[in-house]
N, C-alpha and C positions, 0 to 999 in steps of 0.2 A: 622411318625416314629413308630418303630411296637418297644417293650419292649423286653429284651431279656428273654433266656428262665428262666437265673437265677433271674430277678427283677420277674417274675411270680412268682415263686416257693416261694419266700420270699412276695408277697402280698398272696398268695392261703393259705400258710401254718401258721396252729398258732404259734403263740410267745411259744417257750421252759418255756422262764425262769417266763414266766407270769403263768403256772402253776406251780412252783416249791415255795419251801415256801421260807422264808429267810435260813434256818437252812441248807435244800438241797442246793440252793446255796452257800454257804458258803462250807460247805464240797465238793463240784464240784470245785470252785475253789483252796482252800485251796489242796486241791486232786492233781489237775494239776500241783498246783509248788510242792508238796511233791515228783511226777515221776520226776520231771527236774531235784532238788536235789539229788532222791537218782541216777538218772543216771548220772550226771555232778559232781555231789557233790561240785560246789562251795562256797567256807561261805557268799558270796553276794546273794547266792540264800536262803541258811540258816536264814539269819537275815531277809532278805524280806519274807519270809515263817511263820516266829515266827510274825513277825509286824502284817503280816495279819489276823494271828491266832488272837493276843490279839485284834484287831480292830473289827474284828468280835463276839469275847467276850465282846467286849465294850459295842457294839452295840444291845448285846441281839440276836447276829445272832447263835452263837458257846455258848452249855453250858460247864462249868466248867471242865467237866467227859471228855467231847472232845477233850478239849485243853489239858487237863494232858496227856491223851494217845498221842496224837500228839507231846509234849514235850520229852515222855519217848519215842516213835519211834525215832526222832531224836535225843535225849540225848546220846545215843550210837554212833553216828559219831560227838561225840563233835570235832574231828578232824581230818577232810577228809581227803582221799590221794591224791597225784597229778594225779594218773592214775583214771578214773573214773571207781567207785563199777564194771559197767557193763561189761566194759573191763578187770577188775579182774578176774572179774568170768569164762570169756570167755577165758583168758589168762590159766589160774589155769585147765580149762576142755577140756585143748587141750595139756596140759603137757610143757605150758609156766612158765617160770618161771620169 
């Protein structure tokens, strides 16, 4: 059996996150749910975004200064709409109302 082209490229190619420090990880991920949220804006994504953040604080991954900014980004949609931000905006720049 010959390996496909995709298990080559993941044996040939180095590990990402094995050069990425804890701190960049942590901001990559935290990163990805921060896009999810501000485009879905549900508060289940909200409370899993804040858990991750302080875990990552916990842990010495996220310092202090990081997690405040990422608080105060979010502390302004303490309460989402049901239409999601993305659709707002795209509603609002086409003379949606």
């Amino acid at each position: 059996m010959y390996p496909s082209n995709l298990q080559q490229k993941r044996k040939n190619s180095p590990r990402r996150s094995a050069e990425l420090s804890a701190h960049q990880n942590a901001v990559n991920t935290i990163g990805k749910l921060l896009v999810a949220y501000r485009v879905n804006g549900h508060p289940d994504q909200r409370a899993e975004l804040i858990g991750m953040a302080k875990m990552a604080v916990a842990l010495g991954a996220l310092d202090t200064e990081t997690y405040a900014y990422l608080i105060d980004l979010i502390s302004q949609d303490d309460t989402p709409s049901p239409t999601p931000p993305a659709c707002q905006r795209r509603a609002a720049s086409v003379g949606m109302h």
